[in-house]
N, C-alpha and C positions, 0 to 999 in steps of 0.2 A: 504494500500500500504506500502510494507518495501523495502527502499531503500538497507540494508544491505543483505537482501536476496532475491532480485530483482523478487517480488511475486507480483503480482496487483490480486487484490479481486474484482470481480462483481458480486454481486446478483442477480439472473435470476429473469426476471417477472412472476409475477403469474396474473394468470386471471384477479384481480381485480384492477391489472397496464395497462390492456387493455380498462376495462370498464368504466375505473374514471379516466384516466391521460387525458392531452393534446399533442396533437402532439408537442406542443413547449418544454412541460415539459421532453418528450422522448427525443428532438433535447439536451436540456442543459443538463439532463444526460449523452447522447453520448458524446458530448461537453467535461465537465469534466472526463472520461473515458479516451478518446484522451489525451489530454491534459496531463493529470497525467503521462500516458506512455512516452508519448514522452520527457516531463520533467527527466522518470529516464534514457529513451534510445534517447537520443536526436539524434544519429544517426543512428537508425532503420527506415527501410521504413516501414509503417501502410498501405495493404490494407481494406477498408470500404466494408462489405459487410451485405446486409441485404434482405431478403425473405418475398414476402409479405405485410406488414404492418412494417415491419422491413426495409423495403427495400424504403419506405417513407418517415421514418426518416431520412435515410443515407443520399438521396437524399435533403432532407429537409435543415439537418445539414450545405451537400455541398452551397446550395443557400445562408444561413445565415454567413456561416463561409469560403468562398472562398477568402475573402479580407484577412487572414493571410496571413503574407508573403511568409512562407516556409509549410504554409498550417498542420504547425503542426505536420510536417512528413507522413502526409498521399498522397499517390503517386498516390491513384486512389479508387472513391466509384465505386460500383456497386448495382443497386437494380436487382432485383430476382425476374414477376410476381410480379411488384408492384402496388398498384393504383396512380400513379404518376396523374393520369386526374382522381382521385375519382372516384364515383359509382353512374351511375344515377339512382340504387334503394336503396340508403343509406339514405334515407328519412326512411327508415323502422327502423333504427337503431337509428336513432334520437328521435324516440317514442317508447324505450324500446323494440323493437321486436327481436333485436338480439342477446340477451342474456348475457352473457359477453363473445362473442365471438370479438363484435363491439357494444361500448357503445354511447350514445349519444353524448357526445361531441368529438368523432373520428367521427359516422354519421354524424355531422354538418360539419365538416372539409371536408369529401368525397364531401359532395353532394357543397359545396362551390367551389372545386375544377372543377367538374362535369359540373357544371356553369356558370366557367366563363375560361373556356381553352382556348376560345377565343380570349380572350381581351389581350391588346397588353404586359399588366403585367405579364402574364402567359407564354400558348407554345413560341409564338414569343420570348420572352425576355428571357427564359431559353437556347433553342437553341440556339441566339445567345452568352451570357455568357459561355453554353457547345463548342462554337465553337472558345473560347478564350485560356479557361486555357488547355483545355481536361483533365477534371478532372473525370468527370462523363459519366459511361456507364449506360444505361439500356437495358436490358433484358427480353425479352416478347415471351409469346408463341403464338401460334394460335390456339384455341382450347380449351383454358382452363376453364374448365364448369364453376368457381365458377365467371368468369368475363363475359363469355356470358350470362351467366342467368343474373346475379345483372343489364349488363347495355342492354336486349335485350327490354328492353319497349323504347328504343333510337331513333329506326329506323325498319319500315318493310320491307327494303331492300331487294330484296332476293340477290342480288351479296353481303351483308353486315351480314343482321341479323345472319346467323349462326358464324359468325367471330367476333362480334363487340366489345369482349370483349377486343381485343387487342387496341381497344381505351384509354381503363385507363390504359395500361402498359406502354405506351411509349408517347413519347412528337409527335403532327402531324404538319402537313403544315398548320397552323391556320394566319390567322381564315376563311379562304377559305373552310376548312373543317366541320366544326360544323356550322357556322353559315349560309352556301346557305338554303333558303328558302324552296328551293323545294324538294332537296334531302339529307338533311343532314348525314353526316357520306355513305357520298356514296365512299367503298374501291376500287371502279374499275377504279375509275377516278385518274386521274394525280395532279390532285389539293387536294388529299385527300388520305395521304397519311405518313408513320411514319418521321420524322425530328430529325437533332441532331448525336448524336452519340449515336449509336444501335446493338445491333445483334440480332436475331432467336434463341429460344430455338430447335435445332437439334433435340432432343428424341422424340420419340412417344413409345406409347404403343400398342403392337399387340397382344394380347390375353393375358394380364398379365405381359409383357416381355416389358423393354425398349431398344427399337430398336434406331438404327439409320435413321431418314426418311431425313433428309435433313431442317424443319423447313419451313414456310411458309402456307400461305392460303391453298394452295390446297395440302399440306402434313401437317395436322394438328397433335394436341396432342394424341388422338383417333385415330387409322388407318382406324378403320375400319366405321369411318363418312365418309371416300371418299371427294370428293370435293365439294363446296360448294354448300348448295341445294339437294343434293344427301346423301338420307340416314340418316340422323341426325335423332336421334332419339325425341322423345317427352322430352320436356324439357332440351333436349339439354346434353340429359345422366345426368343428376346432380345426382338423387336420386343413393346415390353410386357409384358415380364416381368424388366426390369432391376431394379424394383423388389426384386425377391427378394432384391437384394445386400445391404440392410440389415436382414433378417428376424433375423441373426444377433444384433442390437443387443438382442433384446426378448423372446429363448428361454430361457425359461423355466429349461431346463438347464444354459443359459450363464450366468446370471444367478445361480443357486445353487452355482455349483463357482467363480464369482467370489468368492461373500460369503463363502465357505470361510476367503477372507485375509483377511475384515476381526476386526481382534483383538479377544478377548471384551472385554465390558463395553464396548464405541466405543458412542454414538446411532447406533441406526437408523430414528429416528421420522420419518416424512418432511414435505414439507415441506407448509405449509398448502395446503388447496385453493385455488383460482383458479377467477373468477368468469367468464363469458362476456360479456365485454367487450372494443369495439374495443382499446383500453389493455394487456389481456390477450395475444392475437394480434400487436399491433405489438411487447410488447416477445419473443413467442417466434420470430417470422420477421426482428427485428434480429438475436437471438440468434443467427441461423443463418448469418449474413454478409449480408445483405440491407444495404444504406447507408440512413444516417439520413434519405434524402430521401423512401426507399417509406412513402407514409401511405394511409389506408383509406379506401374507397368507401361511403359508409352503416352499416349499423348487423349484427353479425353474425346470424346464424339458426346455432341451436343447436337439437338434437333427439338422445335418446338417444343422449348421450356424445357425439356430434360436431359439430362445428360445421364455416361456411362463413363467412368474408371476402374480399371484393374489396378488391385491395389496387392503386395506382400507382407504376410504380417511380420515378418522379418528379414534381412537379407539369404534367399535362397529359400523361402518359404512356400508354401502351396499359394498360388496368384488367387483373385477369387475377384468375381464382379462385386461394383457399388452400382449405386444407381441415387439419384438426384432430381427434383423437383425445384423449379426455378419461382420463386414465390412473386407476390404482387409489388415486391419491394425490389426485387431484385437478386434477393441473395438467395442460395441454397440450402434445401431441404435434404437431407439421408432419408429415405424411401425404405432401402435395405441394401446391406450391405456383408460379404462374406458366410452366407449361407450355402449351404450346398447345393437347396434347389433353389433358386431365385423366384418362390414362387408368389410373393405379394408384389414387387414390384411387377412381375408379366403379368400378373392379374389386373392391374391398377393403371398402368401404363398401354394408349391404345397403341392395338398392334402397328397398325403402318410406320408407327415411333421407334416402336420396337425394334422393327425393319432398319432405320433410317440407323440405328443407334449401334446396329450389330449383335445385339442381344442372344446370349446364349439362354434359353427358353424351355424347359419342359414342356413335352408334344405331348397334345390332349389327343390320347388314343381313342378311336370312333370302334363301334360293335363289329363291323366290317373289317378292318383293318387290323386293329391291336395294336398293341405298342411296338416299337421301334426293335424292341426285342425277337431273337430271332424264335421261331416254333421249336422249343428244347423241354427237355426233363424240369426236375427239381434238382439243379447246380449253381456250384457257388461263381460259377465263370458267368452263367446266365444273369445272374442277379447284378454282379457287378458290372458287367457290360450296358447292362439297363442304365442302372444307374449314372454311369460317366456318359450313357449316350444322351441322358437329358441332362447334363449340367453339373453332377454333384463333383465334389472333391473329394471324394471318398481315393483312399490309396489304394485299398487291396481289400478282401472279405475274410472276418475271422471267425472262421470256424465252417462247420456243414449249413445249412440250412435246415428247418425244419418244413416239410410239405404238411397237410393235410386237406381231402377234399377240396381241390380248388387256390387254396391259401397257401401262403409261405411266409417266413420271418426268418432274415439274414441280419444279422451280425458285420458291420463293416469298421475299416482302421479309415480313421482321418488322419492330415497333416496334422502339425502344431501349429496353432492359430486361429482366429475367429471363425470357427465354424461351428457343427451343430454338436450338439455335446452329449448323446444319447445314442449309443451305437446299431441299435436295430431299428430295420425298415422292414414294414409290411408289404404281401405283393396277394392279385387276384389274378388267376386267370382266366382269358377270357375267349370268345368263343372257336376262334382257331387254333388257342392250346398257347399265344404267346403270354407275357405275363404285364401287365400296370402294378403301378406304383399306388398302394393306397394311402401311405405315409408313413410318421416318423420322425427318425432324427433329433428329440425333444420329447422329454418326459410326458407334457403336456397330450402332445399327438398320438403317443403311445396309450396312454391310457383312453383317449376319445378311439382312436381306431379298434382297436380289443374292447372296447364298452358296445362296438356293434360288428363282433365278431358271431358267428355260430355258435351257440354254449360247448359244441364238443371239441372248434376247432380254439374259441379261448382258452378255454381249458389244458392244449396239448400244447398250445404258448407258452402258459405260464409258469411264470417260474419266481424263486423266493426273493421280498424284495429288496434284500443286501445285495443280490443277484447286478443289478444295475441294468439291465438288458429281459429283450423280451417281454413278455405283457406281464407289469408290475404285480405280484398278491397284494391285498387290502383296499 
């Protein structure tokens, strides 16, 4: 921080600040962050905002540090799609399963959360604190696969289970909610039900496009799940459709009832545009936690607003695509970047772009055709061949495959570096004997794909779940 040229310096997290910190340690960073600022701009207003597991913290911070007086100059947190109520499947991350996406001592944190929403220390006591200062909003969607899935072992609801993930976003009517015996987490009822101060994330998604739906149960994040019970697909769309969970960042609706707190007369001129340069990308995919070693492959290709870089996460490392969205200001967006299958940005990104960009793409195999894969047995040459022929990074395959009926789940070695962190991928075959890619690669997709497997062929998956591979037990 230099006071004489009024600059504050934060070093973005990288992976291994997710997987090995404490949510306390996240809170006294934010803590001194605040603090420093407001020390040089004692009279600037600070909104808090955070996404996510970022959105945790904020919230976190608010509850530990609301006794300031003048609160530090912050006028207002918001969390973004937070687990404010934990995950009641973060027990899986507590025993190494989630890669460093979510480390065990953040698992332990969720699932403690998860727990005890109940008790009079928790929702009750927050709500009322939120109902003092009005310091803190949260923000939740309806819909959002990566909370339906984590908390759908909760309740077999049907007025619920496809919703239920909007439990860990927001504060509820507790503990009338979670704790009835008979029907827990039941959203139909009047006793159960979000509490505090809240809003709906508005956006949804209609074929790739964020629409305006209005927000709620029965206009959820996906349009095309319909209303509850109606249509939801198996696993609740997750296997490539996690991506949704950050839609909430860039709606339109959420974005204007933000600016609501910014006080009249602040700049809101943004910032200059940015130019399509490697320099460009390297420093917006540092910014994201990426370590100072990942540098770029060539030169970028840019076409109608987005762009595409090869980037290595070390010298001599596995190369892997980014991909970028050129925003209304100018500057860039990360989409997605060093995954195996690139499959949010080719979903999201129209194809002709795609085209112009060079884009390496998983091919949507048709009932005629099949996939790219050639007409073979249950082999590990097969699977892998699939897999590098749409895109992934994978190195080599470890181990046999298992077949059964139709299905198969392989075992693959990745580079070292940002890729998927969950070694088995799912496969079907289909009607001329070659095989598709159902997904994987992510704890997440694992358990949504085997949640709508055949019971005899989950069953012949799974395996124990220190195991780290294969379809998870519990």
């Amino acid at each position: 921080m230099s006071g004489a040229q009024s600059v504050v310096t934060e070093h973005a997290y990288t992976s291994d600040d997710v997987a090995t910190t404490t949510i306390q340690d996240d809170v006294a960073r934010l803590n001194t962050e605040v603090t420093q600022i407001h020390a040089m701009w004692p009279n600037t207003k600070i909104l808090v905002i955070g996404h996510s597991n970022g959105g945790l913290i904020a919230e976190q911070w608010w509850l530990n540090h609301r006794r300031t007086s003048d609160m530090d100059g912050v006028i207002q947190v918001f969390s973004l799609d937070s687990p404010l109520n934990g995950l009641f499947d973060a027990g899986y991350c507590s025993i190494h399963l989630c890669g460093t996406v979510v480390g065990p001592k953040l698992g332990d944190f969720y699932s403690g959360l998860w727990f005890s929403q109940a008790s009079a220390s928790n929702d009750p006591y927050w709500v009322s604190l939120d109902s003092q200062d009005k310091i803190f909003t949260a923000v939740g969607t309806y819909g959002d696969p990566l909370y339906d899935v984590g908390d759908n072992g909760a309740t077999n609801l049907p007025t619920t289970d496809a919703r239920i993930g909007i439990v860990s976003q927001l504060y509820f009517t507790e503990p009338s909610c979670a704790k009835d015996r008979i029907d827990p987490f039941d959203l139909s009822t009047s006793r159960c039900h979000p509490a505090g101060r809240y809003f709906i994330d508005p956006c949804a998604i209609d074929h790739g496009r964020v629409v305006y739906q209005g927000g709620g149960a029965s206009a959820p994040l996906d349009v095309a799940w319909g209303p509850p019970g109606i249509g939801i697909p198996p696993g609740f769309g997750a296997p490539g459709s996690l991506w949704m969970h950050s839609v909430v960042k860039n709606c339109p609706g959420v974005i204007v009832d933000i600016m609501e707190y910014v006080p009249a007369g602040a700049p809101r001129n943004p910032p200059p545009p940015t130019a399509c340069t490697t320099s460009t990308f390297l420093s917006v995919v540092r910014s994201k936690g990426y370590g100072n070693q990942i540098g770029a492959q060539g030169q970028p290709t840019c076409a109608n607003g987005y762009a595409l870089q090869v980037f290595t996460p070390y010298p001599g490392g596995q190369a892997a695509q980014f991909f970028f969205k050129q925003a209304a200001d100018g500057s860039w967006m990360l989409i997605e970047g060093g995954n195996a299958l690139p499959t949010i940005a080719c979903q999201t990104i129209p194809a002709p772009v795609l085209t112009k960009l060079g884009a390496s793409c998983p091919q949507s195999p048709s009932p005629t055709t099949g996939s790219t894969a050639p007409v073979a047995g249950c082999r590990s040459a097969v699977f892998l061949q699939l897999m590098q022929s749409q895109g992934a990074t994978v190195t080599s395959a470890a181990g046999p495959p298992t077949c059964l009926a139709g299905y198969a789940e392989q075992d693959f070695n990745y580079p070292k570096g940002p890729t998927a962190n969950y070694p088995t991928f799912f496969f079907q075959q289909t009607a001329n004997g070659s095989w598709m890619i159902l997904g994987g690669g992510a704890i997440g997709d694992a358990v949504s794909v085997c949640s709508a497997l055949p019971a005899k062929v989950r069953q012949a998956f799974l395996k124990p779940a220190t195991a780290g591979s294969g379809c998870p037990a519990g």
